[in-house]
C-alpha positions as CSV (number, residue, x, y, z in Angstrom):
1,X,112.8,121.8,78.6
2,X,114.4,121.7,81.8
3,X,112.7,120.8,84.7
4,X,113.0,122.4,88.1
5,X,110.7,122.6,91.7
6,X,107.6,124.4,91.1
7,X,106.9,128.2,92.4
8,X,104.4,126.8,94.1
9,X,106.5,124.7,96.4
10,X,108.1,126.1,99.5
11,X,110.3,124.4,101.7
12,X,110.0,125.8,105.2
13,X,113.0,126.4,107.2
14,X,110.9,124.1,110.0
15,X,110.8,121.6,107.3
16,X,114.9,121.8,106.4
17,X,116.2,121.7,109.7
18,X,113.5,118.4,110.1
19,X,115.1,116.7,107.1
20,X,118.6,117.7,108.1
21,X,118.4,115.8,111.8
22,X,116.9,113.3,110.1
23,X,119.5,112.5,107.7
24,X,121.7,113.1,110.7
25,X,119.9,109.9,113.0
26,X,120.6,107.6,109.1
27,X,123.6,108.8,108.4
28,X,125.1,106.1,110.0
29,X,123.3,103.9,108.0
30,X,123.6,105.2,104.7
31,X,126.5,102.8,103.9
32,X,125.0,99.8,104.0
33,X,123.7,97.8,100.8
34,X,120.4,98.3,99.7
35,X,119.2,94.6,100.8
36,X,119.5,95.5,103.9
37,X,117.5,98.4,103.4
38,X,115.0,96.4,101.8
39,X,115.1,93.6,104.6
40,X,114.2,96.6,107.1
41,X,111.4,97.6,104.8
42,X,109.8,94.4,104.7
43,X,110.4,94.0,108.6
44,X,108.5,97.2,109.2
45,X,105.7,96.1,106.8
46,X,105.4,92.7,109.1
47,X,105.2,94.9,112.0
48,X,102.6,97.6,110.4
49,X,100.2,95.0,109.0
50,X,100.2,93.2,113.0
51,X,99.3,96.7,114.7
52,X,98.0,98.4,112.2
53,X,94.6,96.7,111.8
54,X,92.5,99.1,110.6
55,X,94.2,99.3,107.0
56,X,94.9,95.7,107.3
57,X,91.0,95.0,107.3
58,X,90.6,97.7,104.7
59,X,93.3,95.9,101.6
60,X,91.7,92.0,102.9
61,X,88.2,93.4,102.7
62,X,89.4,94.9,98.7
63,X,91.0,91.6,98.1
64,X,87.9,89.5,98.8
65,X,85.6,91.8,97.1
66,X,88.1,91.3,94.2
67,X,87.9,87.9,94.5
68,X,83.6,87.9,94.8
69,X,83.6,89.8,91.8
70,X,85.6,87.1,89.6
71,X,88.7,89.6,89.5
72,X,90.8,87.6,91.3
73,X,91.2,84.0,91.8
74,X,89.2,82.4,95.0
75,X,92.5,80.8,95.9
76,X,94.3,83.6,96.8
77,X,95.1,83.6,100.4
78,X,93.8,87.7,101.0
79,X,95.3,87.9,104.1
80,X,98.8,86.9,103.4
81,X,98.6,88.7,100.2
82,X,97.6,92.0,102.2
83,X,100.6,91.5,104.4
84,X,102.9,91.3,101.2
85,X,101.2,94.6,100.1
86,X,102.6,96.3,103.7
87,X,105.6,94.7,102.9
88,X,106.1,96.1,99.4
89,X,105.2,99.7,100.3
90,X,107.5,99.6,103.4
91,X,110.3,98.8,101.5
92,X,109.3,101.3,99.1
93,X,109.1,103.3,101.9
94,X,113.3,102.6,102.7
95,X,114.1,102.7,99.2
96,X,112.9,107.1,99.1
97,X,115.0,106.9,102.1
98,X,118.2,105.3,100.4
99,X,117.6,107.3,97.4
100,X,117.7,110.4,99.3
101,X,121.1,109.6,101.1
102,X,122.6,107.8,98.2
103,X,121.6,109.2,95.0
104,X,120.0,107.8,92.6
105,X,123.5,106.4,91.1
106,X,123.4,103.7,94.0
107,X,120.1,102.1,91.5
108,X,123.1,101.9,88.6
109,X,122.5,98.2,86.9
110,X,119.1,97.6,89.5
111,X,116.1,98.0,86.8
112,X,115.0,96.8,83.4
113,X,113.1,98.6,80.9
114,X,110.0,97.2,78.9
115,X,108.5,98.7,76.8
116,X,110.7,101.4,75.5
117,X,109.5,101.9,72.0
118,X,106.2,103.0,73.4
119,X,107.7,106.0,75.5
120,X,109.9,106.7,72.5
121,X,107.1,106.7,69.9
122,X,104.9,108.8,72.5
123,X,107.6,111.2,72.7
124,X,107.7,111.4,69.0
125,X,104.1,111.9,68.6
126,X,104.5,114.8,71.4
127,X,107.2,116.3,69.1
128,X,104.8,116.5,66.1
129,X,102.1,117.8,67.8
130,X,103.8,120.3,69.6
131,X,102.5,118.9,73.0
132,X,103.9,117.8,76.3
133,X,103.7,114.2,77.3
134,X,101.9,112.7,80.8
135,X,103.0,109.7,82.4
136,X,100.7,107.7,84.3
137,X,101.4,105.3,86.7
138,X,99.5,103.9,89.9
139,X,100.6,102.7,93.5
140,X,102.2,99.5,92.3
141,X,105.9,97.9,93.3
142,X,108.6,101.4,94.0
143,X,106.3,104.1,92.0
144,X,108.6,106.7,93.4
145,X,112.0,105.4,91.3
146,X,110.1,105.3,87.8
147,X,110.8,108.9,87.3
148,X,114.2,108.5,88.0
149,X,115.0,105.7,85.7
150,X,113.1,107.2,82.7
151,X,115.5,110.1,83.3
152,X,118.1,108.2,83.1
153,X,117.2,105.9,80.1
154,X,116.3,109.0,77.8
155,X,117.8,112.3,79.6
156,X,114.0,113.8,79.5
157,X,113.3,115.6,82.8
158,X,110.2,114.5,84.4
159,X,107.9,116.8,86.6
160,X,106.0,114.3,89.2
161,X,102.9,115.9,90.5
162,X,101.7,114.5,94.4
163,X,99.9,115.6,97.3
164,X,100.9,116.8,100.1
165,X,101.5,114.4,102.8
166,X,100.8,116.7,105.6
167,X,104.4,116.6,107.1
168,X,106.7,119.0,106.7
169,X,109.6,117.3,107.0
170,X,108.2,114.7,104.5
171,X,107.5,116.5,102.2
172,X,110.2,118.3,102.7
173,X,112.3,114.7,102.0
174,X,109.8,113.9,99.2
175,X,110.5,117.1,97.4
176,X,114.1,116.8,97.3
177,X,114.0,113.1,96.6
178,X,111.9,113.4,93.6
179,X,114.1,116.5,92.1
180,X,117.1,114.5,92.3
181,X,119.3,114.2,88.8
182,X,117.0,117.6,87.1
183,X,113.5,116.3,87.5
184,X,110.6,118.7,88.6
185,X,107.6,118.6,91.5
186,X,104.4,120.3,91.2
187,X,101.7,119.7,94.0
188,X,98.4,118.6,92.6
189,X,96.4,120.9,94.9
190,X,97.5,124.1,93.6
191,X,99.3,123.1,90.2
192,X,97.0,122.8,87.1
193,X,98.5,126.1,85.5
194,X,101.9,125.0,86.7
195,X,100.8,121.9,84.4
196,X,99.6,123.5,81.7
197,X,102.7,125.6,81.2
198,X,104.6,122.5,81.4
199,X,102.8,120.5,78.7
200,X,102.7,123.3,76.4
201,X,106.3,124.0,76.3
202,X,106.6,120.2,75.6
203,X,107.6,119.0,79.0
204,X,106.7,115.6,80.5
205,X,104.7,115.4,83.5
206,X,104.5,112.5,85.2
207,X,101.7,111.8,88.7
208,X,99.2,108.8,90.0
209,X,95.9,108.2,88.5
210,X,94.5,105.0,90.5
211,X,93.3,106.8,93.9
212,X,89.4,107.6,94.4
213,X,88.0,110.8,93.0
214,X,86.0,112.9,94.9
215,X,85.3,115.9,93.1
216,X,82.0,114.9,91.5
217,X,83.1,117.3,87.9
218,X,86.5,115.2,87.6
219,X,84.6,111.8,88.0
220,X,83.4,108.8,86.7
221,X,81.8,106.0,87.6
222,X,83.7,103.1,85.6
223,X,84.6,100.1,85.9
224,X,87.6,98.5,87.9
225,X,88.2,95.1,88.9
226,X,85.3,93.9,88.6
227,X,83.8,97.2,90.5
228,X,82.2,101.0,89.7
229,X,84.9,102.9,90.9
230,X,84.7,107.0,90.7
231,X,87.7,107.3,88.4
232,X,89.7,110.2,88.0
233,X,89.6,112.0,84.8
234,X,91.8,115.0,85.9
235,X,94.8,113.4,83.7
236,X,92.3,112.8,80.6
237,X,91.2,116.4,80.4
238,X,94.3,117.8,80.8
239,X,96.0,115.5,77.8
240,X,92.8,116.5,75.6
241,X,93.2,119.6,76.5
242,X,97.2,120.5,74.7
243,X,96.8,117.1,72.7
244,X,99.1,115.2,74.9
245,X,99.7,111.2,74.7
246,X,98.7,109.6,77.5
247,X,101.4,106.6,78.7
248,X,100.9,104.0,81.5
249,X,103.2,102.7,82.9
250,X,103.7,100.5,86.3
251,X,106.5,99.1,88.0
252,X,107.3,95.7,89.9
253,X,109.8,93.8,91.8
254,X,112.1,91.1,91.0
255,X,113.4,90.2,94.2
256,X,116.4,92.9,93.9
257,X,115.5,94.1,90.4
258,X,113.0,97.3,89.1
259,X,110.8,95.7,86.6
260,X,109.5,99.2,84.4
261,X,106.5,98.1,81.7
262,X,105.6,101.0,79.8
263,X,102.5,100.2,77.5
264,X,101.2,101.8,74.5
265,X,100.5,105.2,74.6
266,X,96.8,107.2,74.6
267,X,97.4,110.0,71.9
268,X,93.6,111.9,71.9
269,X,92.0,113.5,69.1
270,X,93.4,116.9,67.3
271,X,89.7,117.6,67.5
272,X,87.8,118.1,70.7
273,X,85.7,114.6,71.6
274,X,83.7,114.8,74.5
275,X,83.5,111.4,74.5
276,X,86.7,110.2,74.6
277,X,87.9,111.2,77.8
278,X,85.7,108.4,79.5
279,X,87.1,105.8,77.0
280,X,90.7,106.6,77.2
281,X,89.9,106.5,81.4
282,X,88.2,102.9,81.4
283,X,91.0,101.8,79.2
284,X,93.6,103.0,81.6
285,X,91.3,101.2,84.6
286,X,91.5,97.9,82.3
287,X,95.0,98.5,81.7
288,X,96.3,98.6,85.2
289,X,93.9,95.9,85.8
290,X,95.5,93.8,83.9
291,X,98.4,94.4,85.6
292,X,97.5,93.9,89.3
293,X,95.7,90.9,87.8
294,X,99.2,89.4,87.4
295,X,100.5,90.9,90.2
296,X,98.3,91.3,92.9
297,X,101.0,92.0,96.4
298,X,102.5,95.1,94.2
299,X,99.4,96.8,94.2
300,X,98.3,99.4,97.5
301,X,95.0,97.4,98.5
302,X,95.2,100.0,101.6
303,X,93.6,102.2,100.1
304,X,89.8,102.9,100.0
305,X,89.5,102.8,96.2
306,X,85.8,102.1,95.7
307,X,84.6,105.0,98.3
308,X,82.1,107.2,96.4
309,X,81.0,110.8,97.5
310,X,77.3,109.3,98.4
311,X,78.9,106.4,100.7
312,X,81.1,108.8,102.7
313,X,77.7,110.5,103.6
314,X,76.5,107.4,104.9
315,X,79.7,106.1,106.2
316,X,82.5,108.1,106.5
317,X,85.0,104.7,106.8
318,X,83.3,103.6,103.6
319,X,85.5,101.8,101.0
């Protein structure tokens, strides 16, 4: 299947002529080597976490709570690691940017795969069953570049689903960045046939699954470091629903290097099982807990994860 932008997304004219003065003001800088890129990125982060400390607060407050809860070791210095976390997404942050000017050829050499026999037997399972196959990954290290590597270590188009990030002109840049080399973009808001279609013509879909749900009907309370977290189940449904394995998979930084670790897939039952869509969620929750566990500075702490729909009622800066 080849993928391609979704009907459903629409790039304004507004939003074009936004991008294209943008990549006008980096043009100049669209030469230079991607450490210094990354060196800007991390700058930035330095900056953010200093005058932004609201969100600051927010990923030392999850860090300690982390750390009460036995999750995370009590020597772990939360505020520096916080400042590492503004650091990572920063760069991130540069790296869309480079991709978009660049391409992702510039990446050529930069990443190393882990895990590959689990994305190939998933995809072989898929095959079987006559199913599509959904990639799940979380905020952790450059999320955005995982599509494009897997694209270009098996020639399988992937179709990210995201949010809007109520800019025009970034989505606008998102959009285009994430179709670059013949993957696709849904947005999540408005996308679950556009999904479905997908998986049952044996596509790949690829989107996030560690943010807090707040839709009570595609929630759980599980846990999550060490915490009930209302857990998304949006991705479980929609594999039990057209039989589709279920593959995490996170990536890192090695100073310069993409580290990719894809794990074992979560094939569900040929037979409806109510009860396995909460299993194969906590086992996702564990499974990128592990991860952060190891790596705690990839991970977007800036985020409210444990908010729940009753403590927004009583606090609408709950997290």
């Amino acid at each position: 299947m080849l993928a391609a932008i979704s009907p459903s997304v629409k790039l304004s004219l507004k939003a074009k002529i936004g991008v294209f003065f943008l990549e006008l003001l980096l043009f100049p800088l669209a030469r230079l080597p991607r450490r210094l890129w990354l060196w800007a990125g991390r700058l930035l982060g330095l900056t953010l976490a200093k005058f932004w400390p609201r969100r600051r607060i927010i990923a030392e407050n999850n860090i300690a709570r982390a750390q009460q809860a036995g999750f995370l070791p009590p020597t772990l210095n939360a505020r520096a690691t916080a400042r590492k976390v503004f650091q990572n997404v920063c760069a991130s942050f540069m790296e869309v940017i480079y991709l978009h000017m660049r391409g992702f050829a510039a990446f050529q050499g930069l990443w190393d795969l882990r895990g590959r026999e689990n994305l190939e037997e998933a995809y072989r399972l898929a095959r079987e069953r006559h199913a599509g196959t959904i990639l799940l990954t979380a905020h952790v290290g450059a999320w955005e570049l995982a599509p494009h590597i897997l694209l270009a270590e098996f020639g399988i188009p992937i179709v990210t689903v995201g949010r809007t990030q109520g800019s025009a002109v970034l989505d606008s840049l998102l959009i285009q960045t994430r179709t670059e080399g013949g993957n696709g973009f849904i947005f999540k808001d408005r996308g679950v046939r556009e999904m479905l279609k997908v998986l049952h013509s044996g596509g790949v879909i690829g989107t996030l699954f560690d943010q807090a749900a707040m839709v009570e009907r595609e929630a759980a309370p599980l846990a999550f470091m060490g915490r009930t977290a209302h857990t998304n189940l949006g991705p479980v449904k929609l594999a039990a629903k057209t039989r589709s394995p279920l593959v995490p998979l996170f990536g890192r930084r090695d100073r310069a290097r993409l580290i990719l670790e894809i794990f074992p897939s979560l094939p569900p039952p040929l037979a409806p099982d109510p009860e396995w869509i909460p299993q194969a969620a906590q086992e996702l929750n564990d499974i990128l807990g592990a991860f952060v566990q190891k790596y705690p500075e990839e991970w977007l702490w800036l985020h409210r994860r444990w908010k729940t729909p009753e403590g927004l009622k009583n606090d609408p800066r709950s997290f």
